[in-house]
C-alpha positions as CSV (number, residue, x, y, z in Angstrom):
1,X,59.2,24.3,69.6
2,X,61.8,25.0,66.7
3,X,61.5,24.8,62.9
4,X,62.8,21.2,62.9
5,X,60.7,19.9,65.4
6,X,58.1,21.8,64.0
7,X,58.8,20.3,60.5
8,X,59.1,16.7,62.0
9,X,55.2,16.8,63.3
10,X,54.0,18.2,60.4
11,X,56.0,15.3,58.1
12,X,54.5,12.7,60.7
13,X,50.9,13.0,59.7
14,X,49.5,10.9,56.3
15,X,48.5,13.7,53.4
16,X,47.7,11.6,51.0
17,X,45.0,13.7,48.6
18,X,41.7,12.6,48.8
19,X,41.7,11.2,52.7
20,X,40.9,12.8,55.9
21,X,43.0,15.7,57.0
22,X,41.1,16.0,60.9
23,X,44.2,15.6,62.7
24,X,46.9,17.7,60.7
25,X,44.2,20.6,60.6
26,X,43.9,20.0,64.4
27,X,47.5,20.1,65.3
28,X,48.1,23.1,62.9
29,X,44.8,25.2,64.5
30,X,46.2,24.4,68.0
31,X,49.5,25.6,67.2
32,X,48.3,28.6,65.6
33,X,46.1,29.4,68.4
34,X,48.8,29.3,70.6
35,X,51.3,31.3,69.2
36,X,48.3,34.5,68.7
37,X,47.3,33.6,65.6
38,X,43.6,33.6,64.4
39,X,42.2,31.1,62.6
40,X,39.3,30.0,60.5
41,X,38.9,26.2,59.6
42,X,36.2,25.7,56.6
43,X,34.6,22.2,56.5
44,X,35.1,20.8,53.2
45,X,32.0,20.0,50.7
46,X,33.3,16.2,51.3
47,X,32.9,16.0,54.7
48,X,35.9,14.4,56.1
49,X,38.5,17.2,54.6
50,X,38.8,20.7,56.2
51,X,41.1,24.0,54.5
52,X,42.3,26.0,57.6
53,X,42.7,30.1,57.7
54,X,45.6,31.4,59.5
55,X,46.6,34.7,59.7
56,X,48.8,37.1,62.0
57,X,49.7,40.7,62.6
58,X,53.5,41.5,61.4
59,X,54.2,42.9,65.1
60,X,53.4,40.3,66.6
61,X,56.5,38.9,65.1
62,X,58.6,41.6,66.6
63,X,59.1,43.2,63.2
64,X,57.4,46.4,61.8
65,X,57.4,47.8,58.1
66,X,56.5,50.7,56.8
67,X,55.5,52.3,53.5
């Protein structure tokens, strides 16, 4: 999958504040998952709204830094 088509799924879903964000959080956790990342999703206090966690090691990007 490339940037644009990438870009073009995320853009699909409705993110209108204050509605249910299930399917984007879904599709992004999947995605993540599947490219090595880990990944945390916290339930929201109102139920129906979720803040998702992602995080990944520099080298598995193919790129190393140093101090």
């Amino acid at each position: 999958m490339n940037v644009e088509e990438i870009l073009a799924r995320l853009i699909a879903f409705p993110s209108v504040v204050g509605t249910p964000n299930r399917a984007i959080v879904d599709w992004i956790r999947s995605y993540c998952l599947a490219v090595g990342a880990e990944v945390t999703v916290q339930p929201g206090p109102e139920g129906d709204r979720s803040n998702l966690f992602a995080k990944t090691r520099i080298e598995a990007l193919g790129v190393r830094l140093a101090a």
